[in-house]
C-alpha positions, 0 to 999 in steps of 0.5 A, a space after each residue: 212489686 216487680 216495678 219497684 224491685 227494678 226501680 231500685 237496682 237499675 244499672 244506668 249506662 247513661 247519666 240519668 236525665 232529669 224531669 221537668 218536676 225534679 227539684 218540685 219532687 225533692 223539695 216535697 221529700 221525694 225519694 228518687 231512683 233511677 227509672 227509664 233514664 230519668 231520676 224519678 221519685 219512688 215514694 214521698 210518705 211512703 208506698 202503703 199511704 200513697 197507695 190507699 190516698 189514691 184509692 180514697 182521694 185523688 194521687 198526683 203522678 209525675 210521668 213526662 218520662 212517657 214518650 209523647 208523638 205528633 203524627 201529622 201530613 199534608 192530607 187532613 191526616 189520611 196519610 197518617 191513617 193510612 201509615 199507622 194502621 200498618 204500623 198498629 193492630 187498632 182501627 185509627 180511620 175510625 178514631 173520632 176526634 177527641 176520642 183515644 184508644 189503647 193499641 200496641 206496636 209488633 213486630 213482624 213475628 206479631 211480639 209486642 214491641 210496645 203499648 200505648 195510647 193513641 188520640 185524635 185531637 181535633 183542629 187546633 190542639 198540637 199544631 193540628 197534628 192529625 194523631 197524638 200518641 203515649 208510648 212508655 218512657 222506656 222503650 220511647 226511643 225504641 219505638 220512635 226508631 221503629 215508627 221512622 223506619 216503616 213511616 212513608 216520607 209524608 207522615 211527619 212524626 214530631 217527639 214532644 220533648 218540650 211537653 210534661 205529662 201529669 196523671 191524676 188518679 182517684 175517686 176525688 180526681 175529677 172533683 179535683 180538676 173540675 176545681 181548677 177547669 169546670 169544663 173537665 167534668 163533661 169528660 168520659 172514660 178514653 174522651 179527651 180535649 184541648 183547654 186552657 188554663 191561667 193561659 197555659 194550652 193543656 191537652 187531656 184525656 180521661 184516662 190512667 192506669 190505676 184502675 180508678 177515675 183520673 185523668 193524664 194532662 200534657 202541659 208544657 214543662 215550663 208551666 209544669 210546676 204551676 199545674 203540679 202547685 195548684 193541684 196538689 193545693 186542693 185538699 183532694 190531692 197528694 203526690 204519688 211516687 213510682 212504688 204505689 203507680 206499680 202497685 196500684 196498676 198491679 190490683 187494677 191487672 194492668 200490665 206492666 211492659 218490659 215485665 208482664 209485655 215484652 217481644 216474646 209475647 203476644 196480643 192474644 195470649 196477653 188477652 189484649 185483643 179487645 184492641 184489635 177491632 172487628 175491621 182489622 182483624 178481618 181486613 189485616 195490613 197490620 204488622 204481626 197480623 199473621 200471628 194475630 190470626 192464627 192465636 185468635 183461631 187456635 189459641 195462644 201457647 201460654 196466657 197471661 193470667 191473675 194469681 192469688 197467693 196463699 199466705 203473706 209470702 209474696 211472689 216476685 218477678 221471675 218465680 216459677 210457676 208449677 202444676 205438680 212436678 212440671 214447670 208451667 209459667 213464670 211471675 212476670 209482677 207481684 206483690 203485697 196488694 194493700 187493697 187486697 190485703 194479701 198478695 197478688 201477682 201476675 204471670 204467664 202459664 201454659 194454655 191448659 193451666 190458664 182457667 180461673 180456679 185452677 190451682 197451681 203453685 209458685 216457687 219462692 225462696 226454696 218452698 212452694 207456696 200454693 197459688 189460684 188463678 184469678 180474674 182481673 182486675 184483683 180490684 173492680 175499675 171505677 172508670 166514669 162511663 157514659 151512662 
């Protein structure tokens, strides 16, 4: 996968920090890389395994490198509405406690600048913080320096350093953590809620990005390595590296920022405008909301799009994309797909080249290799809904 690749051959210009989890990570034969300034564990049994236990069971993943926020004001939170709704293209004024949504940040020219998630979390959790935001680890400070620039004085934004973040992914997750907190089980897809475990405040959402049913827990680092025990205790329950959260993100056809997202693309082209409700597209306000509009009412220049590929040769990040003789997109992450069972990957091509079915082929060490456009997920999600 693209995310691997990186993960491998990063240049670090600063000692890499380390997580809360390091010395859990290497005692249980972790493989570490350097990954978003942090030393973080690719693989345990190895990418294959743990990709196919997450899809059966239920895979413990270690992401406190993900930046976690606190917005909160003087106002009951309406001056953290009103200040987020300029800096995301999401409805937070309608944002239910106890309930988050996927959105973005933009630039002025309407590039993603990142994504994230944003949650209400209702009296109590986190201070009484009005919004609880997730934005990547590796575009965390980025962001926090952005969101300072264009708050108001009376939005207070609190970086939650002192909090780990923990995903629990598969079909047995829920089964996992309703062992450890019954009251989990009562969760839906995008719900979240405060509880208590063995003392210990944890916040979580039911949630990930893996395409399967699971969960995202912040607990505080001090209290990390009791959770992260006791989960991967139960029978359902493995530790999942890097290697398999890419390729398992890959066949869900979630994107990967900084790959698939970065400030040069945008909402409509990377169809994300799910995230961006009926109000605020007819309202605006938002930063980028030009752009918004115009790609909604003439389309976007390029797409982003699914690729099958024929063959057992995968296409990596950066392969060219041809129609015939014309270059008409680039591989932004691929990969084999365990469960697939062939390759897959992920790319931006031009508007006209972007329907499903279309045929195209990709440049990978000197030959062409024949590729189709192709629906995502590569692999249905099995998010639990409401009925």
């Amino acid at each position: 996968m693209s995310g691997i690749d990186d993960v491998t051959h990063l240049e670090e210009e600063l000692p890499l920090q380390e997580l809360p989890l390091d010395a859990w990570h290497r005692a249980r034969g972790a493989r570490m890389v350097g990954f978003a300034g942090y030393h973080m564990p690719i693989q345990y049994e190895g990418i294959m395994a743990e990709h196919t236990w997450t899809r059966e069971h239920a895979g413990l993943f270690d992401v406190s490198h993900m930046g976690q926020i606190a917005f909160s004001d003087e106002s009951d939170g309406k001056a953290v509405d009103e200040a987020l709704e300029h800096l995301l293209p999401s409805d937070i004024k309608g944002l239910k406690p106890f309930r988050q949504r996927y959105s973005m940040l933009l630039d002025e020219e309407g590039g993603i600048l990142d994504d994230l998630m944003v949650s209400r979390p209702g009296d109590g959790a986190f201070d009484g913080a009005a919004i609880y935001m997730v934005v990547n680890g590796a575009t965390k400070y980025d962001d926090m320096g952005w969101m300072i620039e264009h708050l108001p004085d009376e939005v207070v934004m609190n970086h939650m350093d002192e909090q780990a973040l923990l995903a629990l992914q598969g079909p047995e997750a829920g089964e996992a953590l309703a062992a450890l907190i019954p009251e989990t089980a009562d969760l839906v897809f995008m719900q979240s809620g405060a509880f208590n475990w063995r003392g210990v405040p944890l916040w979580i959402s039911r949630s990930g990005y893996t395409g399967e049913d699971g969960f995202e827990i912040s607990v505080p680092a001090a209290d990390v390595t009791l959770l992260a025990d006791a989960l991967c205790d139960l029978p359902q329950v493995k530790p999942i590296g890097l290697g398999a959260r890419d390729s398992l993100r890959l066949e869900a056809g979630l994107p990967l920022y900084g790959h698939d997202l970065t400030p040069a693309v945008s909402t409509i082209g990377a169809d994300l405008g799910f995230a961006i409700q009926k109000r605020r597209r007819e309202e605006g306000g938002f930063i980028g909301h030009a752009r918004v509009m115009k790609e909604l009412a003439d389309g976007p220049g390029s797409k982003r799009v699914g690729l099958k590929i024929e063959g057992r040769l995968p296409a990596r990040e950066g392969a060219q994309i041809y129609a015939g003789g014309a270059q008409v997109g680039e591989v932004t992450s691929g990969g084999f797909a365990p469960s697939v069972g062939a390759p897959i990957a992920m790319g931006w091509v031009s508007l006209p080249h972007s329907a499903e079915g279309t045929a195209l082929e990709i440049e990978v060490r000197g030959r062409r290799i024949a590729a189709t456009v192709a629906p995502m997920p590569f692999v249905p999600h099995r998010y639990r809904r409401k009925a």
